[in-house]
NUGUGU-152159 format. One line per 10 residues: for each residue x, y, z of C-alpha. Coordinates in steps of 0.001 Angstrom, whole numbers, plus 500000, padded with zeros to 6 digits. Each point is the difference from the previous one (the first is absolute). Layout:
% NUGUGU-152159
X/Y/Z ~ ...
% end
This chain:
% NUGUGU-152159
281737/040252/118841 ~ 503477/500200/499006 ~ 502300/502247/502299 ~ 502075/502615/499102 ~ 503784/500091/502051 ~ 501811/503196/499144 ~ 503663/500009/500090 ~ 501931/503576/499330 ~ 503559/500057/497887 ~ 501936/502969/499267
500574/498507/496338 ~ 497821/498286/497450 ~ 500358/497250/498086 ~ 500162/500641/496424 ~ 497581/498298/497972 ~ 500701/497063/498666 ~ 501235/499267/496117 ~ 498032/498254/497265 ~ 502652/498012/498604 ~ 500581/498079/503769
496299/499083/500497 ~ 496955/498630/497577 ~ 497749/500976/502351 ~ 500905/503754/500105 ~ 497027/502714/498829 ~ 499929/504168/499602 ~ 496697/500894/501186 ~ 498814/503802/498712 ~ 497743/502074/500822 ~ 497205/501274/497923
502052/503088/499098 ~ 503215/497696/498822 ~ 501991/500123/503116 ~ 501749/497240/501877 ~ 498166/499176/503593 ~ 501283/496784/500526 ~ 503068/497096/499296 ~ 498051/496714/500641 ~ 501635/496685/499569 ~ 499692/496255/501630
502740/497705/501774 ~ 498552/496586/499990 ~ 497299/500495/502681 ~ 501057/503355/500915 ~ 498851/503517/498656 ~ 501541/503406/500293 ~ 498967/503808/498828 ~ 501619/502405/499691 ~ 498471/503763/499777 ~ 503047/502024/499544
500948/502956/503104 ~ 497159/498537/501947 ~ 500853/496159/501211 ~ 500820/496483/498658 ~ 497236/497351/500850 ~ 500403/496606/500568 ~ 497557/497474/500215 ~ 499048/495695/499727 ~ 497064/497606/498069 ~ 499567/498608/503557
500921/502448/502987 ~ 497957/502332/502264 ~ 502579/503030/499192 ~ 500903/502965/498064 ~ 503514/501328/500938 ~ 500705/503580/498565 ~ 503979/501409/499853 ~ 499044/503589/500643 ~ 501885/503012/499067 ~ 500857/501933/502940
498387/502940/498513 ~ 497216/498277/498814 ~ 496616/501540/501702 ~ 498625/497024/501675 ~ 496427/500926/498327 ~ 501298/500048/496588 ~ 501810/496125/500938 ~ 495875/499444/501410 ~ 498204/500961/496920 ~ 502735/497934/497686
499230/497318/502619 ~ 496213/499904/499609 ~ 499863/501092/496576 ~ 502376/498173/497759 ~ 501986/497456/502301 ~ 497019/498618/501789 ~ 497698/498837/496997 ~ 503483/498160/497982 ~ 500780/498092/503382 ~ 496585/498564/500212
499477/499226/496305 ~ 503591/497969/500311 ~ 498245/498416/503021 ~ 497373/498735/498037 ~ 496876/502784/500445 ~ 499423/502275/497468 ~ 499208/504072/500045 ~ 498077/502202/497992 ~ 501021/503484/498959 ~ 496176/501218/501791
498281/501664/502550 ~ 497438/498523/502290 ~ 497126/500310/502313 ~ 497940/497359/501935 ~ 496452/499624/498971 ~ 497216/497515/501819 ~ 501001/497609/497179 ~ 503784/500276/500587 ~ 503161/501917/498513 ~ 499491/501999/496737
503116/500607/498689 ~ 500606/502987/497499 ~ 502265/499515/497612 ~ 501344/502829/497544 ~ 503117/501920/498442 ~ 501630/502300/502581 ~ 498172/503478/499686 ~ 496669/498541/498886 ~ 498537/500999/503278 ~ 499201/496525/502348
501683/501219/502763 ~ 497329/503023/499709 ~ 497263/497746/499720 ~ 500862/497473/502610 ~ 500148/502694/502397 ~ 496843/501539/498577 ~ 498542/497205/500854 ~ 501142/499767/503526 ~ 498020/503587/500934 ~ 496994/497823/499221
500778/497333/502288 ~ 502095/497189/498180 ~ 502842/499316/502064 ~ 503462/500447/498338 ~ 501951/496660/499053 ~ 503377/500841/497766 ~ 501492/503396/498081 ~ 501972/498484/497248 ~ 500546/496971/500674 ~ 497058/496989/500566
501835/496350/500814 ~ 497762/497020/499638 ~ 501163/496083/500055 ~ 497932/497054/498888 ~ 498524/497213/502137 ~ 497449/497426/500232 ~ 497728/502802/501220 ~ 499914/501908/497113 ~ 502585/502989/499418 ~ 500634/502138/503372
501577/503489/500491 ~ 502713/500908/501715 ~ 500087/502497/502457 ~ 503098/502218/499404 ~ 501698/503109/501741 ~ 498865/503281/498286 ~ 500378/503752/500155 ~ 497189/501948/497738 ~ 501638/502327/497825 ~ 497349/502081/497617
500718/503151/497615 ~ 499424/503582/501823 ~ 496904/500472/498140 ~ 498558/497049/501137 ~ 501007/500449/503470 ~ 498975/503830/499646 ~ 496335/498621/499011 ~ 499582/497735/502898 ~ 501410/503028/502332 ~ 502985/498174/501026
503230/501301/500093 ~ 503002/497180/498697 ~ 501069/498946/503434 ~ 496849/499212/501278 ~ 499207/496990/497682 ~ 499579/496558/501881 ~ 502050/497624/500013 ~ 499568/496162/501018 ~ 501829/497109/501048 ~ 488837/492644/485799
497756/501174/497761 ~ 502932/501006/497798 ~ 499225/503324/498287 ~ 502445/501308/496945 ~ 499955/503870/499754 ~ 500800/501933/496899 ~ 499644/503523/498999 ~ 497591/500613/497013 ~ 500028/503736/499497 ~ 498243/499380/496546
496627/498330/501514 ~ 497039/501366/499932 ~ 499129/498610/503107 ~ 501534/501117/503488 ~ 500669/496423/500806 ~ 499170/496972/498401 ~ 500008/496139/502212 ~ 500976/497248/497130 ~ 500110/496075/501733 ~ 503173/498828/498348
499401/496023/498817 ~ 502933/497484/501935 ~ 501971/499587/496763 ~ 500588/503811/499287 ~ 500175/500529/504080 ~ 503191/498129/499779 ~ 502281/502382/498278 ~ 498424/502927/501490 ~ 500638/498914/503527 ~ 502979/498487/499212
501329/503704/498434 ~ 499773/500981/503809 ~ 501732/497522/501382 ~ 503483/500172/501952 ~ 503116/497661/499511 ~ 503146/499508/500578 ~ 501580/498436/497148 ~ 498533/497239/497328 ~ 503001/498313/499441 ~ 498832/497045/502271
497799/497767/497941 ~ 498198/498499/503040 ~ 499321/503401/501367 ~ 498867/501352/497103 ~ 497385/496714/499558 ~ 498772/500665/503646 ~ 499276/503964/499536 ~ 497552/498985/496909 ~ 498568/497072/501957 ~ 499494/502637/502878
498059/502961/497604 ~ 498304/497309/498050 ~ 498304/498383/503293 ~ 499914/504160/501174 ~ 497846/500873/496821 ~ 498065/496695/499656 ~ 498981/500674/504066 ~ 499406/503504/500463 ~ 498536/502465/497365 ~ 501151/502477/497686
499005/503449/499042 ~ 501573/502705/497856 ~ 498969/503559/500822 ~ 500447/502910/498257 ~ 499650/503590/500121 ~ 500718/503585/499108 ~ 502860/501535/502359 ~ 499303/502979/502243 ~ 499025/499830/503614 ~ 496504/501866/499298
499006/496418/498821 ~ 501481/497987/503122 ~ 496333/500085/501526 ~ 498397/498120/497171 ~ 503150/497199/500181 ~ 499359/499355/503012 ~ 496021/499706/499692 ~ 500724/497205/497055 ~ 502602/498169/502160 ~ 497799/499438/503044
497169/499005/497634 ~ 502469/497951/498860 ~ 501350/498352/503295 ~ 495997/500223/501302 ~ 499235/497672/497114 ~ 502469/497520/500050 ~ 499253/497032/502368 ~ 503029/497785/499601 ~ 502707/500634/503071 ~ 503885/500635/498426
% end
């Protein structure tokens, strides 16, 4: 895993200008604000996430080195870390990360891949009470191989909405935190059904997965050729479901019964 080396300044480094570098990117948030200054130097990439740290990393090293505000809270520098910074240095290192969460099953890692708010963190946890073991929050990393496709383990603190965490009696700090059937979740408060389990065929798994998936740019051609190699060998090797269902946490029970019939069902490992 890639290490994280925290240095503290008492000034940061503005971010850097679009007109000096190709390779410079605004990333947003959902609500239209500015979380990040990306941009590559040859083999080197940097981020910037502005009052929190400036984060520097390579295609080919072992390391992550962070310029940290001295005022920065050294959680706040963590999540960034583990969150955003984490998944961009190993897709420029040649594995790939889904926007999912995930839970080991007899067969292997199912990763859950949705829009933020759709509720997989809730249902990956759900699933924990009845004895699948937690894998990812966020944030499933997989690389391709002669063996097939194979998770990556990655650093992880559960974070679920206070509802959720009121209705499995926990209070927010007491959520765990750790050192592929592929399954896409999507609200459908118009079904007449609480949930509905849909096998997705390889060509139309494709662009679903690939909706989910994190990168750091797509200016390099051969990167760009190797991501698609990677989810077209992902989808042709491990199947695809899409899963839908009405929103409220009344129904969470009856998720969770369809996903472990699911997961009991399938035979092929991920």
């Amino acid at each position: 895993m890639l290490k994280l080396r925290i240095e503290r300044t008492k000034a940061m480094m503005p971010p850097p200008s679009r007109t000096l570098n190709a390779r410079f990117e605004v990333w947003r948030d959902p609500d239209g604000e500015v979380y990040a200054y990306a941009e590559g130097l040859g083999d080197e990439y940097r981020m910037h996430v502005p009052g929190l740290a400036s984060f520097r990393f390579s295609s080919c090293g072992d390391e992550i080195a962070a310029a940290v505000a001295s005022t920065a809270k050294e959680e706040l520098v963590l999540d960034a870390y583990r969150r955003r910074i984490l998944p961009m240095a190993l897709h420029v290192s040649g594995r790939e990360v889904l926007h999912a969460s995930g839970f080991r099953s007899p067969g292997g890692v199912v990763a859950l891949c949705a829009d933020s708010g759709t509720g997989k963190s809730t249902i990956a946890f759900g699933l924990s009470s009845r004895g699948y073991r937690l894998w990812a929050d966020d944030l499933v990393a997989f690389e391709t191989s002669d063996r097939g496709c194979l998770a990556i383990s990655l650093p992880f603190k559960m974070r679920l909405r206070s509802s959720a965490a009121v209705l499995f009696g926990l209070g927010v700090n007491r959520l765990p935190a750790a050192a592929s059937d592929d399954g896409v979740l999507r609200r459908e408060d118009t079904s007449t059904t609480p949930v509905a389990v849909r096998p997705v065929p390889s060509a139309e798994a494709l662009g679903a997965v690939l909706s989910h998936a994190w990168f750091f740019a797509l200016q390099d051609g051969e990167r760009k050729r190797r991501l698609i190699e990677h989810y077209l060998e992902l989808v042709a090797r491990i199947p695809v479901f899409d899963i839908s269902f009405r929103s409220g946490l009344e129904n969470l029970p009856t998720i969770l019964d369809a996903i472990e019939q699911l997961v009991g069902e399938s035979t092929q490992p991920t």
